[in-house]
C-alpha positions in Angstrom: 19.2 -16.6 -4.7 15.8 -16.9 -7.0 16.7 -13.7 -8.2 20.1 -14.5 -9.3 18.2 -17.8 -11.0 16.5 -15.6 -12.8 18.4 -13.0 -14.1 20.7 -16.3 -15.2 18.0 -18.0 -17.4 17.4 -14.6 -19.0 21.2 -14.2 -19.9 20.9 -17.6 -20.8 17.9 -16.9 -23.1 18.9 -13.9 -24.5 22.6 -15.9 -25.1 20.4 -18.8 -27.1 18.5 -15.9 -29.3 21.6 -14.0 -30.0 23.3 -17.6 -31.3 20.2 -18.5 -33.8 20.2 -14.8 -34.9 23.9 -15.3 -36.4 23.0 -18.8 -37.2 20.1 -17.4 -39.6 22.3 -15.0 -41.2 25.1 -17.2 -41.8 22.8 -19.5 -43.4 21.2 -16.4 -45.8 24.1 -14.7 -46.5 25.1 -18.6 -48.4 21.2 -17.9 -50.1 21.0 -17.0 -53.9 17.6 -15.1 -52.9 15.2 -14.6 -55.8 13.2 -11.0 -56.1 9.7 -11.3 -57.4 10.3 -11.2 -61.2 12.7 -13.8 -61.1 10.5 -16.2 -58.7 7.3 -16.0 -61.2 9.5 -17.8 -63.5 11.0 -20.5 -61.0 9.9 -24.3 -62.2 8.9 -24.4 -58.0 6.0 -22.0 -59.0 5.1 -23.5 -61.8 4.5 -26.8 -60.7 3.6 -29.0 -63.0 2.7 -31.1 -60.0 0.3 -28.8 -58.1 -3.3 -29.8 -57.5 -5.4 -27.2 -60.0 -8.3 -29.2 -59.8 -10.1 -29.1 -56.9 -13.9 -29.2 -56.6 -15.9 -26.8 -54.3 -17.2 -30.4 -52.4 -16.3 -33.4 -51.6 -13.9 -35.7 -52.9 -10.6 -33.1 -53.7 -12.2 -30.6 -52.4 -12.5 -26.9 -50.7 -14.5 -28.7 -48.5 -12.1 -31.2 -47.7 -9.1 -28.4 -47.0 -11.6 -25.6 -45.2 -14.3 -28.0 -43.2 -17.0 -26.0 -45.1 -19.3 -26.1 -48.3 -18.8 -22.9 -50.5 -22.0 -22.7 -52.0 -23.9 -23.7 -48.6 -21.6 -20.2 -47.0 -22.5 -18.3 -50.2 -26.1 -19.2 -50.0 -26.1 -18.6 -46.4 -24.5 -14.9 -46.5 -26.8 -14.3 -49.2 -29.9 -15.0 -47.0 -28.7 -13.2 -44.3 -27.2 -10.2 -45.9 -28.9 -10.1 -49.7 -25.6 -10.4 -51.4 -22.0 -12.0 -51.4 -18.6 -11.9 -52.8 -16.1 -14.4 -53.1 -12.6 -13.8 -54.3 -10.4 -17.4 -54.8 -6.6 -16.4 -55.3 -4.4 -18.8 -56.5 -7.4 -20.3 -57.7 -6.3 -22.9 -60.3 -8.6 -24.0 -62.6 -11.3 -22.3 -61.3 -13.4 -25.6 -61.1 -14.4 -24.9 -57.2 -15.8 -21.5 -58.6 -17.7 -22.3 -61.9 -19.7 -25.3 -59.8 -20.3 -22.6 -57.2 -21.8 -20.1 -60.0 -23.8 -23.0 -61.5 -25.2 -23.9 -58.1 -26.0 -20.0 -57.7 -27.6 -20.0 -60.8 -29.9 -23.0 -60.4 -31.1 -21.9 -57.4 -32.1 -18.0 -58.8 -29.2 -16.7 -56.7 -27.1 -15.5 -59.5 -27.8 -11.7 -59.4 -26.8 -11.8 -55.7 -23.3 -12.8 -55.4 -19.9 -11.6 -57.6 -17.5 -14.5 -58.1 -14.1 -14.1 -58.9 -11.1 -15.9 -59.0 -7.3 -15.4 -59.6 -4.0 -17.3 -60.6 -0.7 -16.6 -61.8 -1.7 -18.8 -65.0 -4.1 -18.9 -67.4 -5.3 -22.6 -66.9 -9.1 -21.8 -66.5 -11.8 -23.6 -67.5 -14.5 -22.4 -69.8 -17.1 -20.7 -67.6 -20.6 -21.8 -69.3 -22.3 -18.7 -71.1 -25.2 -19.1 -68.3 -23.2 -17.7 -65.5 -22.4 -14.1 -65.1 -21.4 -14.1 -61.4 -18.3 -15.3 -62.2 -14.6 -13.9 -63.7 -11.1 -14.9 -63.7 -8.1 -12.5 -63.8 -4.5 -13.6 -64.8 -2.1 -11.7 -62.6 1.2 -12.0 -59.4 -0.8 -11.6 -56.0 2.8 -9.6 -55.4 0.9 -6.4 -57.8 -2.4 -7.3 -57.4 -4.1 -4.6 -56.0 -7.5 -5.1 -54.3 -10.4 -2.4 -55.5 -13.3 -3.8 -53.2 -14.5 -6.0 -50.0 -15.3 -9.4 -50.6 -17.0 -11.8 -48.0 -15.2 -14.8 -48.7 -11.4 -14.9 -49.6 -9.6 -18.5 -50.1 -6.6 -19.4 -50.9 -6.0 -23.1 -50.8 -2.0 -24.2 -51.1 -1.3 -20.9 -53.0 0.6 -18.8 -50.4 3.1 -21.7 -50.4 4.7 -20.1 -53.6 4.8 -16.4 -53.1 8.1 -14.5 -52.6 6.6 -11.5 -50.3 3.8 -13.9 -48.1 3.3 -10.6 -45.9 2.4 -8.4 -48.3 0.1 -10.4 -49.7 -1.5 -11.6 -46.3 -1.9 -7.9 -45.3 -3.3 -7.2 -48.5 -5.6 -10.2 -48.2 -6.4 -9.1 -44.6 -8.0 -5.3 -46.0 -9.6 -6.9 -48.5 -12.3 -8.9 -46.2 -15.4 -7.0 -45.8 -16.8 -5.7 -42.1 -18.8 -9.2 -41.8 -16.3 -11.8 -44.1 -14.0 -14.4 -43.6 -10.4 -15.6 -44.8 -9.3 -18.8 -45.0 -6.0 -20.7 -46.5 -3.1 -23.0 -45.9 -0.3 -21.4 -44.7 3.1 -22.6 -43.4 4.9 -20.4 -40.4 7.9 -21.9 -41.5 8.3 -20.7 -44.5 8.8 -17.2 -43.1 12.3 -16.8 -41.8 12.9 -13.5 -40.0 16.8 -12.9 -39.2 15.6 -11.0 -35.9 13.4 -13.6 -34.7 13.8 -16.7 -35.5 11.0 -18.3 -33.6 8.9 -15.9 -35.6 7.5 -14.7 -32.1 6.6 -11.3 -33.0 4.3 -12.7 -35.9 2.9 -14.7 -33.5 2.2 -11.8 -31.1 0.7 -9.6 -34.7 -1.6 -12.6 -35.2 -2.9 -13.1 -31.8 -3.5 -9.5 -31.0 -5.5 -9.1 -34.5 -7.2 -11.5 -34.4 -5.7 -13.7 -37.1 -6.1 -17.4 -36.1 -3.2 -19.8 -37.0 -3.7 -23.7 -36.5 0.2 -25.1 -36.8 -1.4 -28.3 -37.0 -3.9 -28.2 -40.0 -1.6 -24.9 -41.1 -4.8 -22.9 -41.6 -4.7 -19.9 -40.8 -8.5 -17.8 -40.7 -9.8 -14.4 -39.6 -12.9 -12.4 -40.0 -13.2 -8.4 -41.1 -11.3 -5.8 -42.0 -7.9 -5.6 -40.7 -5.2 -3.2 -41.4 -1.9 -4.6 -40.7 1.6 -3.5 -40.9 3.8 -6.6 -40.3 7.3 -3.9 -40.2 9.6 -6.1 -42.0 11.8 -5.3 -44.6 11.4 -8.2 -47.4 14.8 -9.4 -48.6 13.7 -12.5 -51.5 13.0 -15.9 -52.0 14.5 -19.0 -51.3 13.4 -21.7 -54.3 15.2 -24.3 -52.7 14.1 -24.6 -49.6 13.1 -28.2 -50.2 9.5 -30.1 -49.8 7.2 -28.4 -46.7 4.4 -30.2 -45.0 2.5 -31.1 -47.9 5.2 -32.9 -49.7 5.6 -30.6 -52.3 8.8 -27.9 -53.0 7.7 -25.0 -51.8 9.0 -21.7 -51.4 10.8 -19.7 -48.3 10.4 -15.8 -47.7 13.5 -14.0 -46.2 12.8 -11.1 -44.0 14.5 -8.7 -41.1 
């Protein structure tokens, strides 16, 4: 009798999956999904709107978003290891970064550490002629193509606007060196896979990698190098996916 229970809640289960499957693909197929070169240009990207200001500590700060001072984990690596890098994508302004490097360089740890920070536009700051740790790069985290291992890799509220948020997290995910860190905000919903719409067998990738998501502070962390092949087929983007957690229109990724 418990068997026949059982094998009756799996049918029942498997009945369930099998109905949100062709509930998700009914609801794509209605999708105008955008490829990449079409999404860079989207007004949801560009958001006018979006915080690019944010200060490495304190009040609007990394701080406030990771639980952790920048320059007091950059100073720290660089007493413990003799050097650091710290890539920022998505990075904004860049404000967070130039008062890291001006920290650095008050406190003679300039030569030591390689700052570096990326966004899709060219809205920088002037970087003082002091500092030489620091560089920014205008380019799509879609072609970016990482050359070295940094120690630190942020990304605070950008992942919310990519088209292809695997690639870039398992380019991301390479990228750390042997003793770094990631960190970044990151919303599970915002991946809808046809096959699983529960997004279970992310779950499982993440957990048995190592790859720590919080789905209430949607942070999600890891440390080292990790080579990762998430085995999806990306499909596009959905602009209109409405407002996420933050408020803000954000951007969905269609995979299966």
């Amino acid at each position: 009798m418990i068997w026949k229970k059982k094998r009756t809640r799996q049918k029942l289960r498997k009945t369930v999956n099998l109905l949100d499957i062709n509930i998700l693909k009914r609801k794509r197929n209605k999708l105008h999904l955008l490829p990449e070169n079409k999404l860079i240009l989207s007004p949801i990207v560009a958001n006018n709107k979006m915080n690019r200001e944010r200060n490495a500590s304190g009040i609007n700060s990394y701080e406030k978003e990771f639980k952790f001072k920048p320059e007091k984990f950059l100073t720290d690596h660089i007493n413990k290891y003799g050097k650091v890098k710290w890539l920022d994508l998505c990075c904004g302004q860049g404000k967070a970064l130039v008062q890291c490097a001006e920290f650095l360089e008050k406190n003679n740890f300039q030569n030591k550490a390689q700052l570096k920070g990326i966004d899709l536009i060219d809205y920088f700051i002037p970087v003082p002629t002091k500092i030489n740790c620091l560089e920014f790069e205008v380019a799509s985290l879609i072609n970016w193509t990482p050359k070295e291992k940094y120690d630190l890799i942020t990304c605070v509220h950008g992942i919310h606007y990519l088209g292809d948020k695997l690639l870039v997290l398992s380019k991301i995910f390479g990228a750390i060196s042997k003793e770094g860190c990631f960190i970044g905000n990151f919303d599970l919903k915002s991946i809808v896979i046809s096959v699983d719409p529960k997004n279970e067998k992310l779950k499982n990738i993440f957990k048995v990698n190592g790859i720590n998501y919080n789905g209430r502070t949607k942070i999600i962390s890891c440390k080292g190098t990790k080579k990762i092949n998430f085995g999806l087929k990306y499909l596009g983007a959905d602009e209109n996916a409405g407002p996420n957690y933050t408020g803000q229109e954000a951007v969905n990724s269609h995979y299966e």
